[in-house]
N, C-alpha and C positions, 0 to 999 in steps of 0.2 A: 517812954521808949517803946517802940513794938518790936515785934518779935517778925524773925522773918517768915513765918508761915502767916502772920497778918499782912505782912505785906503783899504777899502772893495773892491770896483771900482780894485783897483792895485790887490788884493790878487785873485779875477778874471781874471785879468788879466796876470796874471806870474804862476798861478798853473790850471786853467781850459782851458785849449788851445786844446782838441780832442774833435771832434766832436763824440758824442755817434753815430751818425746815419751814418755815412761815414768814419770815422773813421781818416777825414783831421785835421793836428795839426795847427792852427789857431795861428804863430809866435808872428804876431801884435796884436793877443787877442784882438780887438776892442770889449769892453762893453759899453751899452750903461747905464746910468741911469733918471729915470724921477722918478718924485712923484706928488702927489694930495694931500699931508699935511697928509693922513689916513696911504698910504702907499708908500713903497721904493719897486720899483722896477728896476732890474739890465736884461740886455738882450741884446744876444749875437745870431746875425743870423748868421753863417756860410758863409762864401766865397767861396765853395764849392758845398754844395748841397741845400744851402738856408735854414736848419733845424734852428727854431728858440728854442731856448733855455731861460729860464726867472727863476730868485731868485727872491722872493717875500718876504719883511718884511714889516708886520703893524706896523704903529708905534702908540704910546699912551701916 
């Protein structure tokens, strides 16, 4: 069973794969996620041109 912040994590990973800034389709979608308990954050630097990318949710 997953959890639904893997699921998040995956839906990142399988539909956000172009780079806004360069325009590179990022196959392996490597996202990354950490949190501090306040908030969920998901980020995704490029392999490419190094443009970092970030989804932010508070949580509560």
């Amino acid at each position: 069973m997953t959890t639904v912040l893997e699921r998040i994590r995956r839906r990142y990973e399988t539909t956000d794969k172009k780079c806004p800034d360069c325009g590179y389709v990022d196959e392996k979608g490597n996202w990354e996620s950490r949190t501090d308990g306040k908030q969920l954050v998901y980020r995704h630097v490029c392999p490419s041109c190094d443009a970092t990318r970030e989804h932010t949710f508070n949580l509560k």
